[in-house]
C-alpha positions in Angstrom: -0.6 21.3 -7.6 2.0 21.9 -5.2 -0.8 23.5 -2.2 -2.5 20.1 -3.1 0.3 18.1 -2.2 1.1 19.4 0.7 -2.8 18.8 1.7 -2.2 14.9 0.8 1.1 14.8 3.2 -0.6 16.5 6.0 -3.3 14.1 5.4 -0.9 11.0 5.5 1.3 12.4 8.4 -2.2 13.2 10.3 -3.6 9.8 9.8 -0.4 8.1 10.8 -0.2 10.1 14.3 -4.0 9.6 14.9 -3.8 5.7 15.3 -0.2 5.7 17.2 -0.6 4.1 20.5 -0.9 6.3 23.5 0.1 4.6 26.8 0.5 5.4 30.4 3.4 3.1 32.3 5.4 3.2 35.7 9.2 2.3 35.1 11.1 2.0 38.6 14.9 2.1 39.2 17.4 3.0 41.5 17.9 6.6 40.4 15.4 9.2 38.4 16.8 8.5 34.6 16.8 5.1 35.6 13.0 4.3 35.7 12.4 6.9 33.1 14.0 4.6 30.8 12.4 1.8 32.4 9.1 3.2 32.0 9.9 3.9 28.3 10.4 0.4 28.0 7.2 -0.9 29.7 5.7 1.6 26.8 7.3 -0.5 24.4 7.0 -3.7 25.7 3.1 -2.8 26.2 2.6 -2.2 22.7 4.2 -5.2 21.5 1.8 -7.0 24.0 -1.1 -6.2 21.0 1.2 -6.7 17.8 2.9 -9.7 18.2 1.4 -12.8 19.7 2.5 -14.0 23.2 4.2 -17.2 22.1 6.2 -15.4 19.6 7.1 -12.8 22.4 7.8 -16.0 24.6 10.6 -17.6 21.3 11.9 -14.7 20.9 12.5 -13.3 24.3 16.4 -12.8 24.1 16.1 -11.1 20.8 13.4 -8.9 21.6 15.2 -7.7 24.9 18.3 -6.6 22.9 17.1 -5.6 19.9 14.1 -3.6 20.8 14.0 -2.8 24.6 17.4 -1.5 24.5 16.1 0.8 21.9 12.6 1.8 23.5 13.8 5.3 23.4 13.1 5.5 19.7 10.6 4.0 19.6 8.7 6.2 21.5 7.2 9.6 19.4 6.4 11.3 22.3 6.3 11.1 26.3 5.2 13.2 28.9 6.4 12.8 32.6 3.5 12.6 34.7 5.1 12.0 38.1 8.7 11.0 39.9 8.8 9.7 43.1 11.2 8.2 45.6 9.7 5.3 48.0 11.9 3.5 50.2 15.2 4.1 48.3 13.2 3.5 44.7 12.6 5.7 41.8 9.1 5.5 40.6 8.5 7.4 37.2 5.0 7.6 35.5 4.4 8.3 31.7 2.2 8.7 29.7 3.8 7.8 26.1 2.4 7.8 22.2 4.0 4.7 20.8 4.1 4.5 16.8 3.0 1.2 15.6 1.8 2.0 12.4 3.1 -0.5 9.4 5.8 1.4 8.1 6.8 2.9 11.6 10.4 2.9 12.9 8.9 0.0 15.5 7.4 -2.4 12.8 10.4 -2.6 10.2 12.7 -3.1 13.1 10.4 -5.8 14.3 10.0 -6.9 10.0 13.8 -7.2 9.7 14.4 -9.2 13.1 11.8 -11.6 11.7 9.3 -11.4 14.9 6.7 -10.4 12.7 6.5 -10.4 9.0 3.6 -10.0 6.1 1.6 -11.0 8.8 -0.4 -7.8 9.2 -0.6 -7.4 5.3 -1.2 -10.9 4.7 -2.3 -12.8 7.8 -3.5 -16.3 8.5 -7.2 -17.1 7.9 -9.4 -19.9 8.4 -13.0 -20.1 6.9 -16.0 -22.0 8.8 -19.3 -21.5 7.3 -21.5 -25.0 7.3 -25.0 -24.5 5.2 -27.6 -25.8 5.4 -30.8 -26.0 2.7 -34.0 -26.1 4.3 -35.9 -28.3 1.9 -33.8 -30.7 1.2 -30.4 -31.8 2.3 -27.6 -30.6 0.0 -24.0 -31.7 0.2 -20.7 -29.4 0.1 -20.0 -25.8 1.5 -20.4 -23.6 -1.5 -20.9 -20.7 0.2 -17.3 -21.5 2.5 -16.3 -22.2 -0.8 -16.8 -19.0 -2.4 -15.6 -16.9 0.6 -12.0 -18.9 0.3 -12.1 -18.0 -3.3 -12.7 -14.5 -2.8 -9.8 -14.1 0.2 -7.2 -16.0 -2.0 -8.1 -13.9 -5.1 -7.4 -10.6 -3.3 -4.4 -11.7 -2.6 -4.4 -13.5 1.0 -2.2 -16.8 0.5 -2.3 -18.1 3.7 -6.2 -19.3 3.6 -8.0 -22.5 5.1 -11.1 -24.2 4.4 -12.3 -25.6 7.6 -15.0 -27.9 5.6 -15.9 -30.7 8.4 -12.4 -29.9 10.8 -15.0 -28.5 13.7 -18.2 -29.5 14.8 -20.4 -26.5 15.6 -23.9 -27.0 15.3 -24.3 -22.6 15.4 -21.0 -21.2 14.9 -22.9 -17.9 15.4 -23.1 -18.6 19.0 -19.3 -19.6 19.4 -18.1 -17.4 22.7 -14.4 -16.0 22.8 -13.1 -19.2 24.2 -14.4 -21.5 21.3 -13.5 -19.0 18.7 -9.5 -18.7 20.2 -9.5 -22.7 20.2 -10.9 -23.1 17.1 -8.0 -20.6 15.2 -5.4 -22.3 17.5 -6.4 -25.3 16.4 -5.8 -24.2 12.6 -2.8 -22.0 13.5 -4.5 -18.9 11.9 -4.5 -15.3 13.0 -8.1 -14.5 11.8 -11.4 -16.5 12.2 -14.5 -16.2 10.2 -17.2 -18.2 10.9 -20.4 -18.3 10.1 -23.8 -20.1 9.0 -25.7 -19.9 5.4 -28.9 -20.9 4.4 -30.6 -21.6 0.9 -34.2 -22.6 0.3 -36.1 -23.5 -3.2 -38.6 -20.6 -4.0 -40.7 -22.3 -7.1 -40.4 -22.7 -10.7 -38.6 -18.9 -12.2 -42.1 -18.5 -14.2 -44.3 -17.9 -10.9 -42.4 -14.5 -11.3 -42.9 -13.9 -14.1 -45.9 -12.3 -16.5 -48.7 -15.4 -17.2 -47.4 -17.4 -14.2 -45.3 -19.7 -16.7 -44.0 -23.1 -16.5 -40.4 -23.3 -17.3 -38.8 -26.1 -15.7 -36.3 -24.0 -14.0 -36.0 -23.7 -10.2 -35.7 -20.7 -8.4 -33.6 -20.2 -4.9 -32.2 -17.9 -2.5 -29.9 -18.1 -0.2 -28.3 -16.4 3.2 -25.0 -16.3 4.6 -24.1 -14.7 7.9 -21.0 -14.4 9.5 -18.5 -12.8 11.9 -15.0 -12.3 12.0 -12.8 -13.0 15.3 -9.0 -11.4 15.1 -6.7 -13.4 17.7 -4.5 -10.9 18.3 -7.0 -9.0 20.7 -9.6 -11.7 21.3 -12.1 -9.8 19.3 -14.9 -10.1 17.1 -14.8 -7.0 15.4 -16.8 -7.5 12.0 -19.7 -9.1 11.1 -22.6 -8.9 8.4 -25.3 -10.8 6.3 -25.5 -10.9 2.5 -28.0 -13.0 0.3 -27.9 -14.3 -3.0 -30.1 -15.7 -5.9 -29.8 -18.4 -8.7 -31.8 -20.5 -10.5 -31.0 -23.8 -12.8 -33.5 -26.7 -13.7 -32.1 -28.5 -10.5 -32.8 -27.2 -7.5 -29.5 -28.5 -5.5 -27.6 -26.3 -8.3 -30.0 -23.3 -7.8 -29.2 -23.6 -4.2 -25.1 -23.7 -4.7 -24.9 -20.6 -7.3 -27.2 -18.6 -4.9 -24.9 -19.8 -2.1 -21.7 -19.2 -4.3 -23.2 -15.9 -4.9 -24.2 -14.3 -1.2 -20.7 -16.2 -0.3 -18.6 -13.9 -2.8 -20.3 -10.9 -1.3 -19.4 -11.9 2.3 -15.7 -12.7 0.7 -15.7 -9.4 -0.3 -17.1 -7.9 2.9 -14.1 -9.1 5.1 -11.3 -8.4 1.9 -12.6 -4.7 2.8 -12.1 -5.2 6.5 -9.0 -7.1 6.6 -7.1 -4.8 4.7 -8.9 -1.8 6.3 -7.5 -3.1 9.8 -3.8 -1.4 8.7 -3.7 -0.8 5.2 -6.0 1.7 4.7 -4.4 4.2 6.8 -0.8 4.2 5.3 0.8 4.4 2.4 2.4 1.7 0.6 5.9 2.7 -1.2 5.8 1.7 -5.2 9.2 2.7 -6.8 9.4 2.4 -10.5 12.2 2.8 -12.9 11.9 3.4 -16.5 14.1 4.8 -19.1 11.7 7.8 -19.2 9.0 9.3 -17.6 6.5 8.5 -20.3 7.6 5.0 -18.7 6.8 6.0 -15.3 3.1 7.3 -16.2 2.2 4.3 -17.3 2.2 2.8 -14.4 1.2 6.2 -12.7 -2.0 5.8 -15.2 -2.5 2.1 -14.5 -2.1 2.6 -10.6 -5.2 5.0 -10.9 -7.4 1.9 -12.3 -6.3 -0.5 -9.5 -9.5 -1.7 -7.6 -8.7 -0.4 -3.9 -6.5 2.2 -5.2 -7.6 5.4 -2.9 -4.6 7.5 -4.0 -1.4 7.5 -6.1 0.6 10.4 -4.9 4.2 10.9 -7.2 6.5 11.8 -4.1 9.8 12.0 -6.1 11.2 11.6 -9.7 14.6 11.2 -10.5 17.5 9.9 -12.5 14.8 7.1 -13.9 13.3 6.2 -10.4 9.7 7.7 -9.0 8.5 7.2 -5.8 4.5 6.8 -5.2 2.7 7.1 -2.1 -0.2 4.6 -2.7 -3.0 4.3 -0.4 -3.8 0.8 -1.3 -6.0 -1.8 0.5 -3.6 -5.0 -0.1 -0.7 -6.8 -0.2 2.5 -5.4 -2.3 1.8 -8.5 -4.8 -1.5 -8.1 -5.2 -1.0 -4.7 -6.2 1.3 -6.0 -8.7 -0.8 -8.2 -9.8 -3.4 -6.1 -10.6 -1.2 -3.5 -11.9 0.1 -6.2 -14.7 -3.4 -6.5 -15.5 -3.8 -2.7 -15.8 -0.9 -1.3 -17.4 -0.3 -2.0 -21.5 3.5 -1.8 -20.6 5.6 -4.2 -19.6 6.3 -4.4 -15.9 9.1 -6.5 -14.4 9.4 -7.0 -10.5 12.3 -6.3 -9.1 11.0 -6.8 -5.6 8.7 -7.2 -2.9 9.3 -5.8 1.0 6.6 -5.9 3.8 5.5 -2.3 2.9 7.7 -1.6 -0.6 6.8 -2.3 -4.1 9.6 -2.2 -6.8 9.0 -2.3 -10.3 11.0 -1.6 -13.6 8.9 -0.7 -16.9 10.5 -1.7 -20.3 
């Protein structure tokens, strides 16, 4: 037991250090330490360049230059000096520097407490643009948008628009960069997903089946593609097609189940590689207490039937508290949400932090 925890630490601490930023920067400055320190900063400053976006960095200037630059130091891991040189009465110093900017690194609670950044990265902004289209007939609504907004919100992202009609894309397929960065300014959001889904009537349910029947009910199926553009780095960096079936004695209602249907997949699709984007390689703190530990496993027990629970590893036990390492895909009130629904005991939450759960069990 004890050999395998140690493998699940080295696992954690290796996963952490293999997505740290590694950057190479000039710093310059009157003397040597000088533009070391400068350098450090540019190290710093770089990575926030990716994290935060550049009107926040713009708002919060001030702050940012004396609460993190001043500090740069710390938040650099490791740094190598690649080369010093003096040029006309100027230091010039070149690193090449691993920056940690993992979700519970030094960096990102700093950042979390100043209020530069928040649940963003758990629980970001989204906006939802899928128009449909059937191609028999013409059939109101956005079933399949719909059912991909359903499917965001019930994983636990609050912060979820449903563009509907608010843009006017005849093939938001073919959106470039530039459209796609107007469109989420437009709605504020840190995430795009746009796409374009399809249905079409395939016959009465009885051609399929034995004695070619006539049963009155209509048959459909439906296809919804999409992509998914993060603002952040003015990428797309997701995208996929899932279809769907349903059938109903009208066809318009065939059509919105089947597009409900391959909607909920695509939903579930982009749940998977939103939370993958930062959650999935960390662990997220859960600290119980309970007046025993028969108390505490329960909730180890019901943490192991979570749905995008990877791992529950018991770091520490004592005096009443435990401390679990979870590798979860979610938000810290998701997870308590699902635990309640997991766990027969009764769990009370004492509080919620960007990357800290706290629970008491009664």
């Amino acid at each position: 037991m004890k050999k395998f925890s140690i493998i699940i630490f080295l696992l954690i601490f290796f996963s952490a250090t293999a997505f740290a930023k590694n950057v190479t920067v000039t710093g310059t400055g009157l003397i040597a330490t000088e533009a070391e320190n400068d350098a450090l900063r540019a190290a710093v400053e770089n990575t926030l360049g990716v994290l935060v976006d550049s009107q926040t960095l713009v708002e919060n200037s001030i702050l940012i230059s004396d609460e993190i630059y001043t500090q740069s130091r710390g938040f650099v891991t490791d740094y190598q000096v690649i080369s010093r040189e003096e040029i006309n009465g100027l230091w010039h110093v070149t690193i090449n520097a691993t920056v940690d900017d993992q979700p519970n690194s030094k960096l990102m609670n700093e950042l979390t407490r100043l209020g530069i950044i928040n649940v963003q990265l758990r629980n970001p902004k989204i906006a939802v643009y899928v128009p449909e289209q059937h191609l028999n007939y013409q059939v109101g609504g956005a079933g399949a948008e719909t059912a991909i907004v359903k499917t965001l919100l019930n994983a636990g992202f609050n912060f979820v628009t449903q563009v509907g009609t608010g843009l006017n894309y005849q093939s938001p397929l073919s959106m470039n960069a530039q459209e796609l960065y107007a469109a989420a300014e437009k709605f504020g959001v840190d995430i795009l997903i746009v796409g374009e889904s399809f249905s079409e009537g395939v016959g009465d349910v009885g051609n399929y089946l034995p004695g070619n029947q006539v049963t009155n009910m209509q048959a459909t199926r439906a296809r919804v593609e999409s992509k998914m553009f993060i603002v952040r780095t003015g990428q797309i960096i997701a995208a996929d097609a899932k279809f769907g079936s349903a059938y109903d004695n009208s066809q318009a209602v065939a059509a919105k189940k089947a597009l409900a249907s391959a909607g909920e997949q695509v939903g579930n699709y982009f749940v998977d590689q939103i939370t993958g984007m930062y959650t999935s390689r960390q662990g997220l703190e859960v600290i119980v207490y309970g007046a025993d530990f028969s108390k505490i496993n329960l909730v180890q027990s019901a943490l192991g039937k979570v749905n995008r629970v990877k791992q529950v590893n018991l770091s520490s036990y004592a005096n009443g508290r435990a401390l679990f390492i979870v590798m979860y895909g979610g938000s810290p009130q998701t997870l308590f949400n699902e635990l309640q629904a997991a766990s027969s005991a009764d769990l009370i939450l004492q509080s919620l932090t960007y990357n800290t759960l706290t629970v008491r069990v009664r």
